[in-house]
VMD Tcl script that draws the C-alpha trace (Angstrom):
set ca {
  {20.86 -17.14 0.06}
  {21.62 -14.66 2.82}
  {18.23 -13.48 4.52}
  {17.81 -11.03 6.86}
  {15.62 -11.24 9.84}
  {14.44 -7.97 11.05}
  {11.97 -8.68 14.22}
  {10.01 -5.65 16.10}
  {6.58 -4.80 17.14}
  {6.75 -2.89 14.61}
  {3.72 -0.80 16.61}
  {3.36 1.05 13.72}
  {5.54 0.21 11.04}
  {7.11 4.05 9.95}
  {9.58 5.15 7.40}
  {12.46 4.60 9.68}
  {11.94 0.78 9.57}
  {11.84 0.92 5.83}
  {15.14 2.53 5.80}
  {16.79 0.76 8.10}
  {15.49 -2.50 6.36}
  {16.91 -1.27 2.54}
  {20.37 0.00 4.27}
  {21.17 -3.46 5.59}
  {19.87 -5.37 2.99}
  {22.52 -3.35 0.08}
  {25.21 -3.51 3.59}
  {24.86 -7.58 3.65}
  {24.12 -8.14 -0.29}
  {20.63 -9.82 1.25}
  {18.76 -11.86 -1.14}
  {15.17 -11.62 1.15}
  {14.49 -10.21 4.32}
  {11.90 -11.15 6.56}
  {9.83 -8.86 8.36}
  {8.47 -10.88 11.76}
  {5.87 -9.17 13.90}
  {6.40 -10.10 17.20}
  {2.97 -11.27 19.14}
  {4.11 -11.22 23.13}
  {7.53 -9.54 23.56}
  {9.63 -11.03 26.43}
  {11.43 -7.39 27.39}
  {8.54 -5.78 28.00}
  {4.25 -5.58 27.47}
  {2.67 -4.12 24.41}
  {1.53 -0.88 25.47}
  {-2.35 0.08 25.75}
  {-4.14 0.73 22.32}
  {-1.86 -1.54 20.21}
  {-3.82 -3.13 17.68}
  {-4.79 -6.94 17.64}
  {-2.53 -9.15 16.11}
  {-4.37 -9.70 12.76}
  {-3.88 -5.62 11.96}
  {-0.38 -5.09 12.93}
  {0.07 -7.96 10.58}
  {-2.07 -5.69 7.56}
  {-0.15 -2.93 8.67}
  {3.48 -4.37 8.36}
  {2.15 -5.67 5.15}
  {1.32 -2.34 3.52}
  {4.56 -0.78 5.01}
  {6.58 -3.64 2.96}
  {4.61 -3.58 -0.25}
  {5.02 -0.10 -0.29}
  {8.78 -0.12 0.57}
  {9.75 -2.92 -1.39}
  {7.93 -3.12 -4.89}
  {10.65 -5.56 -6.33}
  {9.61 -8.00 -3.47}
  {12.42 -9.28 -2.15}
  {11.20 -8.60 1.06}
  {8.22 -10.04 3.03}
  {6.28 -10.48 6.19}
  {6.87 -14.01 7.96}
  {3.69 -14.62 10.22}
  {5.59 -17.26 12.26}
  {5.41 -15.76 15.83}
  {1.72 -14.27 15.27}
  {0.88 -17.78 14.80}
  {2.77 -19.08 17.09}
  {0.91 -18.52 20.87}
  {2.79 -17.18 24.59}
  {5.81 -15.28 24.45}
  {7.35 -14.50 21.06}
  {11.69 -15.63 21.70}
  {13.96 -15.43 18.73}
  {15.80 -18.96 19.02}
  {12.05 -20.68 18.51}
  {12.12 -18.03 15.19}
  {15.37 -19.03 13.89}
  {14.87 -22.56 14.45}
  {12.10 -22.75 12.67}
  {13.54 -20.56 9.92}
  {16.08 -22.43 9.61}
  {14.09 -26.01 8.59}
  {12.21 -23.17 6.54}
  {15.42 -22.37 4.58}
  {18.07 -25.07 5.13}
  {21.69 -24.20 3.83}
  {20.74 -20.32 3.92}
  {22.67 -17.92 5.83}
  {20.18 -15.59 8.45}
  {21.07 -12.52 9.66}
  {18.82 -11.10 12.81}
  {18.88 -7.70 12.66}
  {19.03 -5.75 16.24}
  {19.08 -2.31 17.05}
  {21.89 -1.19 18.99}
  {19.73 -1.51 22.98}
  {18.54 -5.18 22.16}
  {22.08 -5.47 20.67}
  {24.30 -4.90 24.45}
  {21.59 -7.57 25.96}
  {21.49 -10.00 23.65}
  {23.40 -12.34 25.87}
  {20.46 -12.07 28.45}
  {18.08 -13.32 25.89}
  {16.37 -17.08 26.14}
  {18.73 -19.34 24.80}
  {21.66 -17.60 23.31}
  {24.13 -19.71 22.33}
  {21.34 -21.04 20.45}
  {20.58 -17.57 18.38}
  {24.24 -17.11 17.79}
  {25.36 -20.57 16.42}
  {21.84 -20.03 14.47}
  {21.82 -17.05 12.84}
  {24.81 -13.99 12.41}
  {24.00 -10.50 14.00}
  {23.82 -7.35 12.67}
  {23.22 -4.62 14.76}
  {21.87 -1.09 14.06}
  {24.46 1.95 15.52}
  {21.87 4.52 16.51}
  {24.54 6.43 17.72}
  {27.87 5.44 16.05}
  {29.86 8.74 16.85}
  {29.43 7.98 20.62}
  {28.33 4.04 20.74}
  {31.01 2.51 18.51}
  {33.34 1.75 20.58}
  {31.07 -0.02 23.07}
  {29.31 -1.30 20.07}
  {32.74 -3.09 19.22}
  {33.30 -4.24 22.75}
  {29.61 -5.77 22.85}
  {30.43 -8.09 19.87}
  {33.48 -8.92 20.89}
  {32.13 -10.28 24.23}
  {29.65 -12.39 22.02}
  {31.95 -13.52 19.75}
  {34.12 -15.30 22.16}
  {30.83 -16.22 24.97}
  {28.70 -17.45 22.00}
  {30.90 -17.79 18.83}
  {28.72 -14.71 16.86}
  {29.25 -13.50 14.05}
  {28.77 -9.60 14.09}
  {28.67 -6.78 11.65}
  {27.70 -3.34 13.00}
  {26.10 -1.06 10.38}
  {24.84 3.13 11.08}
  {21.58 3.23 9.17}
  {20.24 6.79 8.60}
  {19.00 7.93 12.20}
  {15.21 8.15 12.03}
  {14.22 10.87 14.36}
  {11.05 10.10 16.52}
  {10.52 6.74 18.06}
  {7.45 4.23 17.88}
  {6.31 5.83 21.30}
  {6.26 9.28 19.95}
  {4.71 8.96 16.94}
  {1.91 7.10 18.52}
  {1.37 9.81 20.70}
  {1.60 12.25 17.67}
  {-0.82 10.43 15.74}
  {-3.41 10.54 18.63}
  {-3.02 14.35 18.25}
  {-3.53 14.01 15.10}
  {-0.16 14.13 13.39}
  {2.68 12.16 12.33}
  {1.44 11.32 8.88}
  {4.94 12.28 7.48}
  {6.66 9.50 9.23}
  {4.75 6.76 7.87}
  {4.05 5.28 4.30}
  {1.15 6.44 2.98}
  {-1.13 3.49 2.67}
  {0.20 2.62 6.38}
  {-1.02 6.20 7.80}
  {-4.22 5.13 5.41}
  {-5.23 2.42 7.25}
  {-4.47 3.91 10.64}
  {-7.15 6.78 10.01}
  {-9.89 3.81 7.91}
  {-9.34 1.32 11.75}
  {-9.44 4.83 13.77}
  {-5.95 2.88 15.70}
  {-3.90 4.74 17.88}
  {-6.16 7.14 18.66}
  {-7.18 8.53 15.46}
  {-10.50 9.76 15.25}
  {-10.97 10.90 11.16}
  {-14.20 12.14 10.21}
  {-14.24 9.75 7.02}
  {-16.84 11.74 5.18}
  {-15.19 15.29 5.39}
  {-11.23 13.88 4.98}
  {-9.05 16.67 3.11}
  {-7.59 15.66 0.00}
  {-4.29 14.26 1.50}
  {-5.86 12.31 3.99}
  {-8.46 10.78 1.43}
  {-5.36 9.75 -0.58}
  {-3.74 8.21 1.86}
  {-6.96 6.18 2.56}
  {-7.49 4.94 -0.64}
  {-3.88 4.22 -1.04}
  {-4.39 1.48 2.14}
  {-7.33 0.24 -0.49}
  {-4.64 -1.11 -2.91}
  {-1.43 -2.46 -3.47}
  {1.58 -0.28 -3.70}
  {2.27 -0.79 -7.39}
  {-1.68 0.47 -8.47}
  {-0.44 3.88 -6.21}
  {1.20 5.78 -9.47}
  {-1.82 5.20 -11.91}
  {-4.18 6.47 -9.06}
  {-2.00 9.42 -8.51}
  {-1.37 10.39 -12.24}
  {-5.23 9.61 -12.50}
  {-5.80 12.27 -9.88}
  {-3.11 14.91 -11.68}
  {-4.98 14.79 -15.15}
  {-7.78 15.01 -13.74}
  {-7.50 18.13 -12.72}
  {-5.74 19.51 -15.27}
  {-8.57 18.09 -17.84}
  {-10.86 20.06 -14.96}
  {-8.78 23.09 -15.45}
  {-8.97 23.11 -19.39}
  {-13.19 22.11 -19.16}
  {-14.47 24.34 -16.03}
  {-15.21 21.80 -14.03}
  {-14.71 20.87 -10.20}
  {-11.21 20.32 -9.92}
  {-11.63 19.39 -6.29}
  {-14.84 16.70 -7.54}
  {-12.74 15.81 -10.17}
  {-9.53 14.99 -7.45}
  {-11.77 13.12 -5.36}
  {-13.41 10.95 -7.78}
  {-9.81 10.24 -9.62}
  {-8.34 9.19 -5.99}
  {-11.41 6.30 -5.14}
  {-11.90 5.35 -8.23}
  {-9.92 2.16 -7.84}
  {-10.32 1.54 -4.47}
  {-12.38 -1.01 -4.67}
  {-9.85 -2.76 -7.43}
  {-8.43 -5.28 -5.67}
  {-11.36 -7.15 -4.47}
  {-12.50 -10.42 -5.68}
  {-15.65 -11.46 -7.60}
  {-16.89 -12.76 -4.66}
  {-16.65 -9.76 -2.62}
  {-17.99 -7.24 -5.41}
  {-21.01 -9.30 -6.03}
  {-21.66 -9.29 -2.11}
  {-21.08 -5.48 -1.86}
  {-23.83 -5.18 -5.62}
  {-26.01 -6.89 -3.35}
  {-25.48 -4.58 -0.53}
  {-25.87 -1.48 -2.29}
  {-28.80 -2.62 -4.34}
  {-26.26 -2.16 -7.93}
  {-28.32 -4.46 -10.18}
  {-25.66 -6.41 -12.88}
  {-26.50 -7.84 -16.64}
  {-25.26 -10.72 -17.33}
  {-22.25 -9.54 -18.48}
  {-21.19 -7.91 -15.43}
  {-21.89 -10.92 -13.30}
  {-19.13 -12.92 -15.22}
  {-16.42 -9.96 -15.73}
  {-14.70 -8.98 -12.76}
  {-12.89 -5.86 -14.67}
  {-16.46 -4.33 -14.88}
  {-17.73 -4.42 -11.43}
  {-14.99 -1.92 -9.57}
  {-16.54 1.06 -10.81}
  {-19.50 0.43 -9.53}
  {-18.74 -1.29 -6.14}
  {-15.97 1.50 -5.96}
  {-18.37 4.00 -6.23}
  {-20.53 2.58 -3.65}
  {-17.76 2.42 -1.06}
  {-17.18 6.35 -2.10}
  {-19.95 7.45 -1.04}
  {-20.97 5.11 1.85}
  {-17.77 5.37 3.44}
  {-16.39 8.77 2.41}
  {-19.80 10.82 1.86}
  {-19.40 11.51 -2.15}
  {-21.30 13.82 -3.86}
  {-23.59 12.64 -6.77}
  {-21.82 13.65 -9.06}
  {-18.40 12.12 -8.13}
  {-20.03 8.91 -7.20}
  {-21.27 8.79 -10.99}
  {-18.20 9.65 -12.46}
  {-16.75 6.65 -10.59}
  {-19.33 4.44 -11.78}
  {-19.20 4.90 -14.92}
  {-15.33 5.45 -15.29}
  {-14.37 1.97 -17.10}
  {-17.60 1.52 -19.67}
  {-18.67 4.99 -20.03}
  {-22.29 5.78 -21.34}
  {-24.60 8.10 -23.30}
  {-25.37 10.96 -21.76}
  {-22.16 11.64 -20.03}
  {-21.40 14.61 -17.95}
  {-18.44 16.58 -18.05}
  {-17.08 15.38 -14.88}
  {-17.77 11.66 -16.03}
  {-16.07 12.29 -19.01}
  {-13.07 13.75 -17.57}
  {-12.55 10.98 -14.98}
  {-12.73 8.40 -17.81}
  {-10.05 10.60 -19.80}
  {-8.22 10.87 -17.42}
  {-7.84 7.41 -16.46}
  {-7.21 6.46 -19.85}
  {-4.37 9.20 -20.59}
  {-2.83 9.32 -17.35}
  {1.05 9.53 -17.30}
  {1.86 6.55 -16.87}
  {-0.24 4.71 -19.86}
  {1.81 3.35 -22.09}
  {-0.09 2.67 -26.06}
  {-0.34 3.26 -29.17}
  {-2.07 6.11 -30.20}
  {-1.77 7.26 -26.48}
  {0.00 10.64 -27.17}
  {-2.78 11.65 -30.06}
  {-5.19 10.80 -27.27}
  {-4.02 13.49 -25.05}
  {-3.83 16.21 -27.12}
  {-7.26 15.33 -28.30}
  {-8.64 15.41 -24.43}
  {-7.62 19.10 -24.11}
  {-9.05 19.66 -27.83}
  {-12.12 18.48 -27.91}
  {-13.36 16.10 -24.82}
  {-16.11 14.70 -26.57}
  {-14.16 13.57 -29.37}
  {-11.57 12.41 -27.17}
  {-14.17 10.03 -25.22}
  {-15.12 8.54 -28.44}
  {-12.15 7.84 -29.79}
  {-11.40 6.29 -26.16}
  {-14.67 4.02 -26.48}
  {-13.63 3.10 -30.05}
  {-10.17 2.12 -29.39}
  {-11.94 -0.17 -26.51}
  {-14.36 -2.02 -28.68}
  {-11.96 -2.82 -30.85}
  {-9.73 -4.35 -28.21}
  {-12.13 -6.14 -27.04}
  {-13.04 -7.65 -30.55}
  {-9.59 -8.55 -31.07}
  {-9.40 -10.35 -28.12}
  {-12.81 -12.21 -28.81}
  {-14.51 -10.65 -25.64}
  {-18.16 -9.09 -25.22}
  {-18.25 -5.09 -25.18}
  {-20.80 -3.83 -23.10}
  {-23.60 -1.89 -24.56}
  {-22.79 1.07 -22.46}
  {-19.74 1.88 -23.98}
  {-21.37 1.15 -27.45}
  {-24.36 3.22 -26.46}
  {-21.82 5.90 -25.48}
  {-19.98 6.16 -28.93}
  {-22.78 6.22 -30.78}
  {-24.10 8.98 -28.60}
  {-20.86 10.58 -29.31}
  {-20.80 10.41 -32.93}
  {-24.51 12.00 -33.13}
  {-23.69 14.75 -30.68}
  {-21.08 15.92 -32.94}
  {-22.06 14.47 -36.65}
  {-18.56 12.36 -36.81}
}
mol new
graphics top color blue
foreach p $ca { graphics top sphere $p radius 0.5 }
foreach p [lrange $ca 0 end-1] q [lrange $ca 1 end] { graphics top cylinder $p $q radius 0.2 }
display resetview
């Protein structure tokens, strides 16, 4: 395999990472490339305000699930682990008993790139791994670029290629200045920016409870992985369309479509401790069926966290079971989770046109087609959602 090692502080991880990462890796044919957060730097100090080493780690996580969803890319923990001062030839060495008979490539942009002959050791790096080095400036730089790699080829036997990713045009210093002024959201992946406003890091200072829409996606975005992002966001679209058609909230019905997963990723473990927390008493259904419990943990952390209203925080709850009773706005948020764009069943397309006929019907043909899924697959249906089609088919005389 060829695998790319692409080192940094990566303090934050932005956009222009990302696409520096997915040009080399078609440039080289890489198999995998390894994103390595670097704990001590030997060129220079971490400046003030950089997070500890356990969150840059989250953060270069989210930046590579979001920028790489067919996963040949990942985060290697090995200098975060390792303690002192982070120097590539202890990185490749052990990367190399990590993946004997592979090929690495260390990826260096173009300043670490004219002194990588000053670095610790190397020959070492060089008979280790190839180089590939990032032309920031190839209509002015490639000449020297050139001359640089010839010098290492014949000091250190390298092996160079010099590649011009797409010039990213603010640098990690910048944007952490713009972010403590509160900007540079556009130069980061969402879920990263996310998490930078949920931590309060580099100087952020979000008022959780009043966010504006973008900034409350962007939070709950950091609350999942990458590849949940497109059902949350066509979640949030039909929502509001379904508002539109039904006269409700379309702003309620956006907010409770963008948490209402964000708690969807947690274990059993961890939703049973947060029931407990927020006093959410379970049947003894719930307690064995993890599906059930992130509406109502999810919910919770709405409205703790990001100061819900009422009647958001029950249309979250009750957004996977359903129940008698139902509001508009609950039954919109169910809808809409069920129909979203990206749902894929049959029957899914009579479903839609339904939701914008006649919502009631639509949320009992929704329950219906779940209790008999759950039938066929030999699995308990809860009594709310049984409760709620049979509330359904009196309301109306089906």
């Amino acid at each position: 395999m060829n695998i790319g090692v692409y080192g940094g502080t990566f303090n934050p991880p932005h956009l222009g990472h990302l696409g520096a990462a997915r040009f080399v890796m078609e440039a080289l044919a890489l198999d995998k490339l390894l994103f390595v957060p670097t704990l001590c730097p030997p060129h220079k100090p971490l400046p003030p305000g950089t997070p500890p080493p356990e969150i840059r780690r989250l953060l270069v996580e989210e930046a590579v699930d979001s920028g790489f969803p067919d996963g040949k890319a990942e985060v290697c923990t090995l200098e975060l682990e390792r303690e002192g001062t982070s120097y590539t030839a202890d990185t490749l060495r052990s990367l190399g008993e990590q993946y004997p008979g592979d090929t690495l490539w260390l990826l260096v942009g173009e300043d670490m790139f004219f002194t990588l002959q000053d670095w610790k050791r190397p020959e070492e790096i060089m008979t280790r791994a190839s180089i590939c080095a990032f032309a920031r400036r190839p209509e002015t730089q490639m000449a020297r670029l050139r001359e640089q790699a010839d010098v290492l080829t014949r000091r250190c036997g390298a092996r160079v290629e010099i590649v011009s990713p797409p010039v990213f045009p603010i640098s990690s210093t910048e944007l952490r200045a713009l972010l403590a002024e509160g900007g540079g959201r556009e130069y980061l992946p969402s879920n990263v920016y996310g998490t930078i406003l949920l931590r309060r890091l580099y100087g952020t200072h979000a008022d959780l409870k009043h966010l504006p829409l973008a900034d409350l996606r962007a939070c709950s975005y950091a609350m999942i992985r990458a590849k949940r992002i497109a059902h949350v966001r066509g979640t949030e679209e039909e929502a509001v369309r379904l508002a539109a058609r039904w006269g409700a909230d379309k702003e309620a019905a956006a907010r409770a479509a963008i948490l209402h997963d964000c708690t969807k990723y947690h274990s059993m473990e961890s939703h049973l401790r947060l029931c407990e927390k927020y006093g959410i008493v379970l049947d003894k259904l719930e307690r064995k069926a993890e599906k059930l419990l992130h509406a109502k943990t999810g919910a919770a952390i709405a409205r703790d966290w990001f100061g819900v209203s009422d009647d958001i925080y029950e249309a979250i709850y009750w957004h996977t079971t359903a129940k008698a009773n139902m509001s508009v706005l609950e039954k919109i948020i169910y809808m809409a989770d069920y129909i979203e764009p990206n749902r894929s069943f049959p029957g899914v397309e009579r479903l839609r046109a339904l939701a914008y006929e006649n919502l009631d019907e639509a949320v009992r043909t929704g329950c219906e087609l779940s209790i008999r899924e759950m039938e066929e697959r030999g699995r308990m249906v809860h009594p709310n959602t049984i409760q709620a089609r049979e509330w359904l088919t009196d309301r109306k005389g089906f």
